[in-house]
N, CA, C and O atoms as a GROMACS GRO file, in nm:
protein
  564
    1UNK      N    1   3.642   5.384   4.032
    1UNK     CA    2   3.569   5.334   3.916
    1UNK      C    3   3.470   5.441   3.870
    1UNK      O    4   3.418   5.529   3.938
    2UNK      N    5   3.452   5.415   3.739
    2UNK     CA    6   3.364   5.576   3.676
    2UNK      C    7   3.237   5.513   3.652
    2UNK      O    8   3.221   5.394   3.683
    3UNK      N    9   3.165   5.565   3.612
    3UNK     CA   10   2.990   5.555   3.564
    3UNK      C   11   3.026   5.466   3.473
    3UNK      O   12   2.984   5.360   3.519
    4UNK      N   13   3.080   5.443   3.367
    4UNK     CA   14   3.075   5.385   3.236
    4UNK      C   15   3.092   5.214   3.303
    4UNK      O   16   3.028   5.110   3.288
    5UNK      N   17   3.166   5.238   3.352
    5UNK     CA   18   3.208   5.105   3.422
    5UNK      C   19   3.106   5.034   3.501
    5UNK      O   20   3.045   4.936   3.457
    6UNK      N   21   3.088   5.086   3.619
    6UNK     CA   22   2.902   5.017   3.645
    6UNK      C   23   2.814   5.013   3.524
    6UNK      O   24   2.787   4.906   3.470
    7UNK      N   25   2.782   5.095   3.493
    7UNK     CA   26   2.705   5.095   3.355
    7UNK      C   27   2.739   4.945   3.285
    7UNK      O   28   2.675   4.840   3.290
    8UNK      N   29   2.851   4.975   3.225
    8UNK     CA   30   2.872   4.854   3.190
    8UNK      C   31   2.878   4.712   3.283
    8UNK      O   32   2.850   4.597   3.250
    9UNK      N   33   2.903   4.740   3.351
    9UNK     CA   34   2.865   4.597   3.422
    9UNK      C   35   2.738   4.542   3.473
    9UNK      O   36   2.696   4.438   3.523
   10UNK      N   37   2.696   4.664   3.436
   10UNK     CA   38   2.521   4.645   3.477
   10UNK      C   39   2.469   4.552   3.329
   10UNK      O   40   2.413   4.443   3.318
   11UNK      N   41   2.512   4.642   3.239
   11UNK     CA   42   2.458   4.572   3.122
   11UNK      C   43   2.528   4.419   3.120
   11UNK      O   44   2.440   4.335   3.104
   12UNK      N   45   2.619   4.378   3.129
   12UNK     CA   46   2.657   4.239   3.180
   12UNK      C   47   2.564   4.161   3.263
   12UNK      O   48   2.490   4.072   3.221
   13UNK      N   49   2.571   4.193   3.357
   13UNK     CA   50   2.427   4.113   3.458
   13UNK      C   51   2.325   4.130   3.381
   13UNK      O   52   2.256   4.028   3.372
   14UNK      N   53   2.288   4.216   3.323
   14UNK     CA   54   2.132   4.217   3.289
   14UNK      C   55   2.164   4.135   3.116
   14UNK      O   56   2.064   4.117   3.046
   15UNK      N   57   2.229   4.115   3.090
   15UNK     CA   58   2.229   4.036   2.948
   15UNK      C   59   2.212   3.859   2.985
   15UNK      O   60   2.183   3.773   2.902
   16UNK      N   61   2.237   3.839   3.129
   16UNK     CA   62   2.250   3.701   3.141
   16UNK      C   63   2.060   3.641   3.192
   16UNK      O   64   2.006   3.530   3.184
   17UNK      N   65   2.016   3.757   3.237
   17UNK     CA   66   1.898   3.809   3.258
   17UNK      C   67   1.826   3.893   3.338
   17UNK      O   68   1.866   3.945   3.442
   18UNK      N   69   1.745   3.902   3.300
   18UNK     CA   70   1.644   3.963   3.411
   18UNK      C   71   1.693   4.026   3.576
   18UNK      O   72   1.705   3.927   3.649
   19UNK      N   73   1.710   4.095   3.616
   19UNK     CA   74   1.713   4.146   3.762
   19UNK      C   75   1.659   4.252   3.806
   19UNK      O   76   1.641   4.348   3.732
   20UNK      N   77   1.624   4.250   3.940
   20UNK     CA   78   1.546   4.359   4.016
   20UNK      C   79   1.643   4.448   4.044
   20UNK      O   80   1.763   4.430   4.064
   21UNK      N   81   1.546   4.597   4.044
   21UNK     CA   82   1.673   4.689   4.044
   21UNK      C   83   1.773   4.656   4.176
   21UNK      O   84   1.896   4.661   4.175
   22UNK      N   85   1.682   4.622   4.294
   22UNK     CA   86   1.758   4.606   4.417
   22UNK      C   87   1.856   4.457   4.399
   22UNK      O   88   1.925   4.423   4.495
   23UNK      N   89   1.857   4.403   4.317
   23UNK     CA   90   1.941   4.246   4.320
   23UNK      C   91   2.089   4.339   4.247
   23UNK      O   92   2.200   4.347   4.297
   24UNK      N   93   2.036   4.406   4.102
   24UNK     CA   94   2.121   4.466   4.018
   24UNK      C   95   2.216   4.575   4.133
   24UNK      O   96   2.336   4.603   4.127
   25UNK      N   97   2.143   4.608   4.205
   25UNK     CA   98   2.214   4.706   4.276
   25UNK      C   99   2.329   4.684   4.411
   25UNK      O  100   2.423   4.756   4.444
   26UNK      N  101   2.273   4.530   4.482
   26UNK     CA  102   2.369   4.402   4.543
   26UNK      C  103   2.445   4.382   4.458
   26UNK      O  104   2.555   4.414   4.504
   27UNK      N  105   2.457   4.340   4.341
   27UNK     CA  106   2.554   4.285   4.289
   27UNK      C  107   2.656   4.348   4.245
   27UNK      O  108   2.764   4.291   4.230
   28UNK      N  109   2.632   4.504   4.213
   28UNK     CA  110   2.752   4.654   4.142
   28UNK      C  111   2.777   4.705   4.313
   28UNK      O  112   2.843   4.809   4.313
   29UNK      N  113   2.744   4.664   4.444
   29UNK     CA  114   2.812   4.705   4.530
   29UNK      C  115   2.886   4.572   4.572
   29UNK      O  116   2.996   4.591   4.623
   30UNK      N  117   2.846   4.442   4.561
   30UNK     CA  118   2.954   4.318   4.569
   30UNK      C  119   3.088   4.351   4.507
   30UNK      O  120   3.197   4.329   4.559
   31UNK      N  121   3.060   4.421   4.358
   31UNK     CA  122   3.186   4.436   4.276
   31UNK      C  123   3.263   4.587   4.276
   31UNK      O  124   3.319   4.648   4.184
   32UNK      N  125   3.243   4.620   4.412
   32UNK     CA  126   3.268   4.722   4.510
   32UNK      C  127   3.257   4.862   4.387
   32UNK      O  128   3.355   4.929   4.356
   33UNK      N  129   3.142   4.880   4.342
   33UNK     CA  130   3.081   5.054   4.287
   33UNK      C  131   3.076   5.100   4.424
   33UNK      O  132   3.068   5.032   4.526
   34UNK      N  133   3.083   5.258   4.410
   34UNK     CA  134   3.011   5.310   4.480
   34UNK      C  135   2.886   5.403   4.457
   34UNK      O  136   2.855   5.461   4.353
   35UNK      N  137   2.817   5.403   4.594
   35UNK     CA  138   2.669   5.443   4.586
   35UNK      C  139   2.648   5.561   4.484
   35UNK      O  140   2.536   5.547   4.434
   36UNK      N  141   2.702   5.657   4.441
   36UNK     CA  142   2.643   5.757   4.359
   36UNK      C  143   2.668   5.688   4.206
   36UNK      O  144   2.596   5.730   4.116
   37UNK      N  145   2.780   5.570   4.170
   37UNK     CA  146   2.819   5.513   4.053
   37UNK      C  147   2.690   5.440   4.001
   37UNK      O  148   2.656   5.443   3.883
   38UNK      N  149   2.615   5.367   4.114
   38UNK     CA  150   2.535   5.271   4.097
   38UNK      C  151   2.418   5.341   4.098
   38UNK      O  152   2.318   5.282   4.055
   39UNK      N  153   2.408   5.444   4.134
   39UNK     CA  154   2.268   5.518   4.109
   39UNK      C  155   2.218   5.504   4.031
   39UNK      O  156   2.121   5.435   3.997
   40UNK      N  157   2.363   5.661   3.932
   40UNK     CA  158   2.341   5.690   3.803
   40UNK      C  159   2.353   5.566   3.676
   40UNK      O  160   2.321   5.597   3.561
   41UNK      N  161   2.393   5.451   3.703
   41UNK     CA  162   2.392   5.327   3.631
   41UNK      C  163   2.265   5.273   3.631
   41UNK      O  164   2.228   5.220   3.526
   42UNK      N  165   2.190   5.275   3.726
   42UNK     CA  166   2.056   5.222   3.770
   42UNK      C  167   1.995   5.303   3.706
   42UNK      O  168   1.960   5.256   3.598
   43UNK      N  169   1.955   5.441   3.728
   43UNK     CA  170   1.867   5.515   3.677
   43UNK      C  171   1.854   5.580   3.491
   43UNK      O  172   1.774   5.639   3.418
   44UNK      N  173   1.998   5.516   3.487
   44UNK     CA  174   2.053   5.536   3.314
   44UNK      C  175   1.973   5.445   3.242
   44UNK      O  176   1.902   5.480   3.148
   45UNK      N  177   1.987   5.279   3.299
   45UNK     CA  178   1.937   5.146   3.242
   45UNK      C  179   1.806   5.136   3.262
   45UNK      O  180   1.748   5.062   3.183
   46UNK      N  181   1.710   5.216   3.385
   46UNK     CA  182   1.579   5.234   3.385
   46UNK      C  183   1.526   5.347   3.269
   46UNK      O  184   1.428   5.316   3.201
   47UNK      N  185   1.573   5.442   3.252
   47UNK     CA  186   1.563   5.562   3.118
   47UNK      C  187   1.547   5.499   2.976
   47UNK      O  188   1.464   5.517   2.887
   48UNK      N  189   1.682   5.401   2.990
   48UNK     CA  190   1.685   5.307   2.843
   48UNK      C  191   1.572   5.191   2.830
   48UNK      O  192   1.530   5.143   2.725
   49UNK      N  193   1.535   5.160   2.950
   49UNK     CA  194   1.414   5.021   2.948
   49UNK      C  195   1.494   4.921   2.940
   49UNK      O  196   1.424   4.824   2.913
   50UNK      N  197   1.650   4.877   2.951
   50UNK     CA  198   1.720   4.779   3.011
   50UNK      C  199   1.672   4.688   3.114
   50UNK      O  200   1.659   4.567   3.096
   51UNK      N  201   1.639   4.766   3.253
   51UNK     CA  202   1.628   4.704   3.374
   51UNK      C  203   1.490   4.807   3.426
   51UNK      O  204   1.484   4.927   3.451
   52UNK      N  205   1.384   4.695   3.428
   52UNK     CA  206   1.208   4.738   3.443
   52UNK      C  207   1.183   4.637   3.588
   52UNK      O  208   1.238   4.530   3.613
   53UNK      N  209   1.122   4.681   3.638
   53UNK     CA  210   1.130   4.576   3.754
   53UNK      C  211   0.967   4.522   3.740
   53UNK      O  212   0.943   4.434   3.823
   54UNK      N  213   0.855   4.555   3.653
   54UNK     CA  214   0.756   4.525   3.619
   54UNK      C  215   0.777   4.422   3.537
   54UNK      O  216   0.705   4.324   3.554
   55UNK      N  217   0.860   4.419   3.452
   55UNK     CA  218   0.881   4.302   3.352
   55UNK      C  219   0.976   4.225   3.428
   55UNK      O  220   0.951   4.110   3.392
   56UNK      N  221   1.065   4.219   3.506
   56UNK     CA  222   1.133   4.137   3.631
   56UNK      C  223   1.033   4.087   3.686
   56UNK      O  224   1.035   3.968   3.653
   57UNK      N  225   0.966   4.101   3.735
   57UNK     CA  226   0.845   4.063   3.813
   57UNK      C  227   0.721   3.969   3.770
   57UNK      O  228   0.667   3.871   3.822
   58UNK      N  229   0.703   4.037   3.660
   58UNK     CA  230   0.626   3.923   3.532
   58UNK      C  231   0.659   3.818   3.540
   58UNK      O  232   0.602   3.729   3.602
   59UNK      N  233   0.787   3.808   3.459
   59UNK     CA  234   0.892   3.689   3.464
   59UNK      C  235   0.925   3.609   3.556
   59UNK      O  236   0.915   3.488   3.537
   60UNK      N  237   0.973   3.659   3.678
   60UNK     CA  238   0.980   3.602   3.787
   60UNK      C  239   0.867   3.525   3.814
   60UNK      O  240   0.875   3.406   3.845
   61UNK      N  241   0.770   3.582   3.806
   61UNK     CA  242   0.637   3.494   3.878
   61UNK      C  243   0.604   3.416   3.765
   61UNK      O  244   0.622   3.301   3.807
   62UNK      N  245   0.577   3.409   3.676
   62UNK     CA  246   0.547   3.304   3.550
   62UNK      C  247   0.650   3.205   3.542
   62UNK      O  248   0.621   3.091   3.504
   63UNK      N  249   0.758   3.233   3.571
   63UNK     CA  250   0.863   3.124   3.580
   63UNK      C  251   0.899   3.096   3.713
   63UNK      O  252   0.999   3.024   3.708
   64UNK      N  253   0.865   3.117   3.832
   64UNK     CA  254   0.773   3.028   3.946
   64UNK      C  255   0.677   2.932   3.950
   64UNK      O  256   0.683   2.821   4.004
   65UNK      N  257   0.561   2.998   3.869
   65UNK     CA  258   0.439   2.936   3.871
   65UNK      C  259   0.464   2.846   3.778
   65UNK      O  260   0.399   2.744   3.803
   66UNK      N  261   0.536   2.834   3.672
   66UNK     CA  262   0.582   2.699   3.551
   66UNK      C  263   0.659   2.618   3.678
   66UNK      O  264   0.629   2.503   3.706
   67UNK      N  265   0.746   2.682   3.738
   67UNK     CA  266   0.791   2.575   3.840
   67UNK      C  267   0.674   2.438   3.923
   67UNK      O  268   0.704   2.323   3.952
   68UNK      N  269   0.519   2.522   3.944
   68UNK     CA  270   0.444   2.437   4.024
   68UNK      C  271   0.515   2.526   4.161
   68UNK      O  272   0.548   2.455   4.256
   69UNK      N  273   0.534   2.646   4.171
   69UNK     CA  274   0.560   2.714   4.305
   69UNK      C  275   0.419   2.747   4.304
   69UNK      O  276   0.341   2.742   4.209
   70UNK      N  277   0.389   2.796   4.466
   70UNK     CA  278   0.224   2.854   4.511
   70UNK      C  279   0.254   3.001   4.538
   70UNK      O  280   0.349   3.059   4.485
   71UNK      N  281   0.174   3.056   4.617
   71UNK     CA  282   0.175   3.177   4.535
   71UNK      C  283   0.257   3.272   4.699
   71UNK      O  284   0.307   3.384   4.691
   72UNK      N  285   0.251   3.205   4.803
   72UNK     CA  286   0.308   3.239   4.943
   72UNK      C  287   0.499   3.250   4.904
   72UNK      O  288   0.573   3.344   4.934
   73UNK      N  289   0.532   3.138   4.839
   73UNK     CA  290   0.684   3.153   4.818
   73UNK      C  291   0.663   3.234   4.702
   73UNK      O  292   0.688   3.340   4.758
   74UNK      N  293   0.642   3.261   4.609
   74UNK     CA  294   0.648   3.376   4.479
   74UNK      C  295   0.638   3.451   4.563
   74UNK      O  296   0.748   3.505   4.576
   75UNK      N  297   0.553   3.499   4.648
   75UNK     CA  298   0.530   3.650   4.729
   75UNK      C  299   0.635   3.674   4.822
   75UNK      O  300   0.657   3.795   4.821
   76UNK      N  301   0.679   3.639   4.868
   76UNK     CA  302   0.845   3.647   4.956
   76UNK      C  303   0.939   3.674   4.887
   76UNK      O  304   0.995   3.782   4.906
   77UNK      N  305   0.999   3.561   4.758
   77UNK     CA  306   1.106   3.614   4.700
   77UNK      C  307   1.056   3.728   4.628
   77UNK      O  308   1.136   3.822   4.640
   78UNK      N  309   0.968   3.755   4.567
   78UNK     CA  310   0.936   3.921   4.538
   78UNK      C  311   0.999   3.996   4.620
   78UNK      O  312   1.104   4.053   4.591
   79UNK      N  313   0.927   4.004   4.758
   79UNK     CA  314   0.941   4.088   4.845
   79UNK      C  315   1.149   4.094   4.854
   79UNK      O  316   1.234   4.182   4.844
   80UNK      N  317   1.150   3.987   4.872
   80UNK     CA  318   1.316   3.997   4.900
   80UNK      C  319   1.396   4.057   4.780
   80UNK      O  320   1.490   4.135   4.793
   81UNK      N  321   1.347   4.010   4.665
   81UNK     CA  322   1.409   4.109   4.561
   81UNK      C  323   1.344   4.243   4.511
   81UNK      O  324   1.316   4.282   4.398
   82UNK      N  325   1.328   4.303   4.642
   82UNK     CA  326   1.246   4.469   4.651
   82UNK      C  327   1.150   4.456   4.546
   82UNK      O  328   1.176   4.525   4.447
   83UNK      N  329   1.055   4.391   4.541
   83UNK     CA  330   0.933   4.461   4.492
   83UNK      C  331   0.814   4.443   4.590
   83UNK      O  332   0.788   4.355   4.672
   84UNK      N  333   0.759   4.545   4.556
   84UNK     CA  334   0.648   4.590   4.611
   84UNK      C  335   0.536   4.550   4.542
   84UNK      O  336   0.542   4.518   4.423
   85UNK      N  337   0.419   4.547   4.614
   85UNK     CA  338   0.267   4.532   4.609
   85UNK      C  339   0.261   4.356   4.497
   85UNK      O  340   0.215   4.363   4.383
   86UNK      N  341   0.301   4.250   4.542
   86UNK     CA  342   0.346   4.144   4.523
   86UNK      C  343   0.194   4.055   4.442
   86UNK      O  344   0.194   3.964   4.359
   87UNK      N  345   0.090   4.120   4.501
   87UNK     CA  346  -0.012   4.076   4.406
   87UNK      C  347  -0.058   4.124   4.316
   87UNK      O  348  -0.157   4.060   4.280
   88UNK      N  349  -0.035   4.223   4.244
   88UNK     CA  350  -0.064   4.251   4.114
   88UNK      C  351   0.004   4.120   4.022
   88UNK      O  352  -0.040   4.034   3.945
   89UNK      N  353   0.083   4.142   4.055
   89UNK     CA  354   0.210   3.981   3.947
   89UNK      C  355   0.086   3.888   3.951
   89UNK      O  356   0.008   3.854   3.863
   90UNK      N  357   0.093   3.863   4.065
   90UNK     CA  358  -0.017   3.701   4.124
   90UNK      C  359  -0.131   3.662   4.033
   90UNK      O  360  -0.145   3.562   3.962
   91UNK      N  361  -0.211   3.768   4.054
   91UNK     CA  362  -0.350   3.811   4.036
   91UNK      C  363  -0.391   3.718   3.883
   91UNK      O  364  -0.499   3.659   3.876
   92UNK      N  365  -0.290   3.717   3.767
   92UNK     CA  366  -0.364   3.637   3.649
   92UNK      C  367  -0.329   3.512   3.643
   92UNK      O  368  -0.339   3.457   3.533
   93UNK      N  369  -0.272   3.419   3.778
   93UNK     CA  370  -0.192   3.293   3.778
   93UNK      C  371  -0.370   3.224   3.875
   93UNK      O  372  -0.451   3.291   3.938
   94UNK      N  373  -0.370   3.099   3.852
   94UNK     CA  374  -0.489   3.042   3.924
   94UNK      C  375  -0.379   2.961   3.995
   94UNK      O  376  -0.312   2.870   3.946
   95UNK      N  377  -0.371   3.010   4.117
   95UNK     CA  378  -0.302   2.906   4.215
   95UNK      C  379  -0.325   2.781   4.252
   95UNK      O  380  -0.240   2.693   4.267
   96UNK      N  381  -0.528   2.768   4.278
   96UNK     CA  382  -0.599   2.699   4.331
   96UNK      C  383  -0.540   2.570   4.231
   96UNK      O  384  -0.460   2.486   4.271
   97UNK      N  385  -0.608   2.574   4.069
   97UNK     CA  386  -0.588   2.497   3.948
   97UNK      C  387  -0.423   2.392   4.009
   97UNK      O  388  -0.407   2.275   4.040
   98UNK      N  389  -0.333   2.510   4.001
   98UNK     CA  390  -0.218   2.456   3.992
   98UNK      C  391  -0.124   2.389   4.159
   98UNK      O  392  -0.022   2.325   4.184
   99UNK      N  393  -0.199   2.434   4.212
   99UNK     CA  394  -0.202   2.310   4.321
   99UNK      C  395  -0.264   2.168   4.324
   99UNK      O  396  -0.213   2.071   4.381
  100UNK      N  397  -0.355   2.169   4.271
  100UNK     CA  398  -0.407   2.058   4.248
  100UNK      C  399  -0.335   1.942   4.119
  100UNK      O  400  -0.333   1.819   4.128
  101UNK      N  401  -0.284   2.021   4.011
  101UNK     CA  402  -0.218   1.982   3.927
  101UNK      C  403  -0.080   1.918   3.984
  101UNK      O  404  -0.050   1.804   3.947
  102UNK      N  405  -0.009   1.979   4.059
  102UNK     CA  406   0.095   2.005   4.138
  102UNK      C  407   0.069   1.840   4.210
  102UNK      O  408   0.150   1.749   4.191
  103UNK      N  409  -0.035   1.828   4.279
  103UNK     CA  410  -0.058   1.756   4.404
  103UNK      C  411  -0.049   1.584   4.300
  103UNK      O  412   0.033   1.494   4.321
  104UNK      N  413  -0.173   1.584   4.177
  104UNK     CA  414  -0.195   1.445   4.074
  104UNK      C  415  -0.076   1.438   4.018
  104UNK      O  416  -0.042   1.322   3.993
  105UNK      N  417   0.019   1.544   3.982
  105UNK     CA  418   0.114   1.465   3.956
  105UNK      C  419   0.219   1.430   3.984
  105UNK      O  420   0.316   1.407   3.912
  106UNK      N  421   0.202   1.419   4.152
  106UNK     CA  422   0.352   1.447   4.220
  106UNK      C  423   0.279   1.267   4.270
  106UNK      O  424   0.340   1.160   4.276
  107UNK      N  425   0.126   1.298   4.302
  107UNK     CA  426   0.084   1.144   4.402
  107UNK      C  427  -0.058   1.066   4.286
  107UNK      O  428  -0.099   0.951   4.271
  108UNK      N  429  -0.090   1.182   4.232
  108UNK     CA  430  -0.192   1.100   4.080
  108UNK      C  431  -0.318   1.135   4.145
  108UNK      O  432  -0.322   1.193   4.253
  109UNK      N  433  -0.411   1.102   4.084
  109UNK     CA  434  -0.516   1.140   4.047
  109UNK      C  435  -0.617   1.161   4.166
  109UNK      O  436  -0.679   1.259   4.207
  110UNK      N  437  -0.607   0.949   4.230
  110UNK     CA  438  -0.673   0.942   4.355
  110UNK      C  439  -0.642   1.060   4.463
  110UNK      O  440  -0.536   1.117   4.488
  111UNK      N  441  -0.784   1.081   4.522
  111UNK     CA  442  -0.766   1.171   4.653
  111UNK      C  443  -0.733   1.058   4.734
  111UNK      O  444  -0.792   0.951   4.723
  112UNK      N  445  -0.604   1.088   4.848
  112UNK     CA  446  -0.584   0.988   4.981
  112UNK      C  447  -0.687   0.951   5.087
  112UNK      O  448  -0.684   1.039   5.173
  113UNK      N  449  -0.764   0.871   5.111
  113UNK     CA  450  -0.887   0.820   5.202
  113UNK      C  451  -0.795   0.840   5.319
  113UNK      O  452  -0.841   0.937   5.380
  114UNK      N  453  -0.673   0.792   5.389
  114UNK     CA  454  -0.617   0.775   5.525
  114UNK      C  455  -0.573   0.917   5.524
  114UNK      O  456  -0.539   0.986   5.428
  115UNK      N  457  -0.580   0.944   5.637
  115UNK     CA  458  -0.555   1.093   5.702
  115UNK      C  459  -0.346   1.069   5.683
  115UNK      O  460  -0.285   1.161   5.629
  116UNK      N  461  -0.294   0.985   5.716
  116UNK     CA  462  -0.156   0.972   5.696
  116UNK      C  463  -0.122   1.078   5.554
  116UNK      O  464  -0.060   1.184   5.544
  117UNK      N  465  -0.197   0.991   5.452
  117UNK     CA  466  -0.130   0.950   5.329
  117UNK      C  467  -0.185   1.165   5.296
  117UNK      O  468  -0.108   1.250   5.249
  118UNK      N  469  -0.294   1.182   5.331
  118UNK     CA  470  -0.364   1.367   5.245
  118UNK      C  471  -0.286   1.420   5.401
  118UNK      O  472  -0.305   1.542   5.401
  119UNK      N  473  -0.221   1.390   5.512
  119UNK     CA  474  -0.149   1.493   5.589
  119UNK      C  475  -0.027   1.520   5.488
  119UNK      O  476  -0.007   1.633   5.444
  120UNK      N  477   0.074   1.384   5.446
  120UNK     CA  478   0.172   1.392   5.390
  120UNK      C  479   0.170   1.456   5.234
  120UNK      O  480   0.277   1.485   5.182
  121UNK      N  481   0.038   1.477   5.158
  121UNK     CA  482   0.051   1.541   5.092
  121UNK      C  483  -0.003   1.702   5.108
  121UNK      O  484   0.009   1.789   5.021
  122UNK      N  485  -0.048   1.712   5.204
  122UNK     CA  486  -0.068   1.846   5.232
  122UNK      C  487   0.060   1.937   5.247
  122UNK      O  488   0.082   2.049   5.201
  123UNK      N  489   0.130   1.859   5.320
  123UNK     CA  490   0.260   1.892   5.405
  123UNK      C  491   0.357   1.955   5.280
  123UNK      O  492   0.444   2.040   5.302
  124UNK      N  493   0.327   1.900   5.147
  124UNK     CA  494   0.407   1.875   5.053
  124UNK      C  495   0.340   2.033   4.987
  124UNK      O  496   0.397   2.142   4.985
  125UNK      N  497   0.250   2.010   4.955
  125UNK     CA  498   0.196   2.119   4.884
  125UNK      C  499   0.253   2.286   4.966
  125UNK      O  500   0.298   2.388   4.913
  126UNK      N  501   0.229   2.256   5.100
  126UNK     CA  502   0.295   2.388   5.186
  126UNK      C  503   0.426   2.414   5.169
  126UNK      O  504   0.480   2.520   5.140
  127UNK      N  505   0.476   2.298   5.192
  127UNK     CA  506   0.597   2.363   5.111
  127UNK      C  507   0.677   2.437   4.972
  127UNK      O  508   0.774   2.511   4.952
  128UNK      N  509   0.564   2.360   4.888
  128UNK     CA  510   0.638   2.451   4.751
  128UNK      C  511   0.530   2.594   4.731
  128UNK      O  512   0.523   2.669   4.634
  129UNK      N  513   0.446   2.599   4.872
  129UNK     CA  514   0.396   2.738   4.869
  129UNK      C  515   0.277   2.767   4.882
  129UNK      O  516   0.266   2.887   4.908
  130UNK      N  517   0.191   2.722   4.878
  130UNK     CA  518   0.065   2.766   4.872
  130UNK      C  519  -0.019   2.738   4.972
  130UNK      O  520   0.013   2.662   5.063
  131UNK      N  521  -0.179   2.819   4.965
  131UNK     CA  522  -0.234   2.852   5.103
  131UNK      C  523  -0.304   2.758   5.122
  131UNK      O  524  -0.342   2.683   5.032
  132UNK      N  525  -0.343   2.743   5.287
  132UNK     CA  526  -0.453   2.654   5.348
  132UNK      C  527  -0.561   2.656   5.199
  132UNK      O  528  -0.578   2.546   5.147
  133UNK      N  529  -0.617   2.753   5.148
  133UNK     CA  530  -0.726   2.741   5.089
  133UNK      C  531  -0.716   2.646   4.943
  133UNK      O  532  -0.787   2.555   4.899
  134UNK      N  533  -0.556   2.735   4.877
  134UNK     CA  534  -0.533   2.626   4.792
  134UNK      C  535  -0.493   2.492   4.753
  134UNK      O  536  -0.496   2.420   4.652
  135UNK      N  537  -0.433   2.484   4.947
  135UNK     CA  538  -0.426   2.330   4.939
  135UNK      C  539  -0.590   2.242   4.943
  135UNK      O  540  -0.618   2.143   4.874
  136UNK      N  541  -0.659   2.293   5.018
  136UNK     CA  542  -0.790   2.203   5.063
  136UNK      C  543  -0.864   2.220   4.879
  136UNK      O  544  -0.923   2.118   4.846
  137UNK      N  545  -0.864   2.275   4.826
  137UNK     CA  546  -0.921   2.310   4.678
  137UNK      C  547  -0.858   2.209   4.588
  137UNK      O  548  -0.924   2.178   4.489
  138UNK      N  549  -0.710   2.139   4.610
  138UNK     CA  550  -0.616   2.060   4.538
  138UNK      C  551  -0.668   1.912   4.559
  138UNK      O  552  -0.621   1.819   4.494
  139UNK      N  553  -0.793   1.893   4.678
  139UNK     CA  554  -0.838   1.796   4.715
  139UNK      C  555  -0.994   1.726   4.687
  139UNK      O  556  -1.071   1.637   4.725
  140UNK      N  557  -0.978   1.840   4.591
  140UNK     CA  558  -1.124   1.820   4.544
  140UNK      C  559  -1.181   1.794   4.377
  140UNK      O  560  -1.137   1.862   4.285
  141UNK      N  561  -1.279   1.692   4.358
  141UNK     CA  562  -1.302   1.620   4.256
  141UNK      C  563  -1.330   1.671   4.132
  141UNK      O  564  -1.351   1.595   4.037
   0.00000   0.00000   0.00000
């Protein structure tokens, strides 16, 4: 397979959206490129401003954080789709805010008085991500 061909198939994946160079670069060796094909495809579509992993990253995390994700799972799948230094993205999202938002409208407004009822929503909040600090902040008036 020649350059034009990754190339082009790069621009395929990236028309459906957004990808990190390292996801873009899994996916043209799934569709068996090889390593010098996918380089120069990679480094062609970074030249053109096709495939930015700063604006991947943007995106990614803003359309996390619209999810009601916290900011511990945004920072992992970053990491897993090779990017680096994972809090710059973070840094203009208020986690604290949107845990709490997260928490009234998953259980409403009231804070839980029984330790049962604020364990089980704690429990909840950790899972879609976010920290000891922003959970205990989601609990407050």
């Amino acid at each position: 397979m020649n350059d034009k061909n990754a190339y082009q198939a790069a621009c395929k994946i990236l028309a459906i959206r957004e990808h990190s160079s390292l996801e873009l670069y899994q996916k043209l060796v799934i569709k068996n490129y090889n390593k010098k094909e996918i380089e120069q495809a990679l480094t062609k579509l970074k030249a053109q401003n096709y495939q930015n992993d700063d604006r991947f990253a943007n995106e990614f995390t803003k359309m996390r954080f619209n999810q009601g994700k916290g900011s511990i799972i945004i920072k992992n799948q970053l990491a897993q789709k090779g990017i680096k230094e994972q809090d710059i993205y973070l840094s203009e999202f208020d986690f604290f805010a949107l845990a709490k938002s997260v928490r009234v409208k998953k259980f409403g407004q009231e804070i839980p008085k029984k330790y049962q009822e604020k364990a089980k929503q704690m429990r909840f909040l950790q899972s879609r991500g976010f920290s000891f600090d922003q959970i205990q902040a989601a609990f407050t008036t």
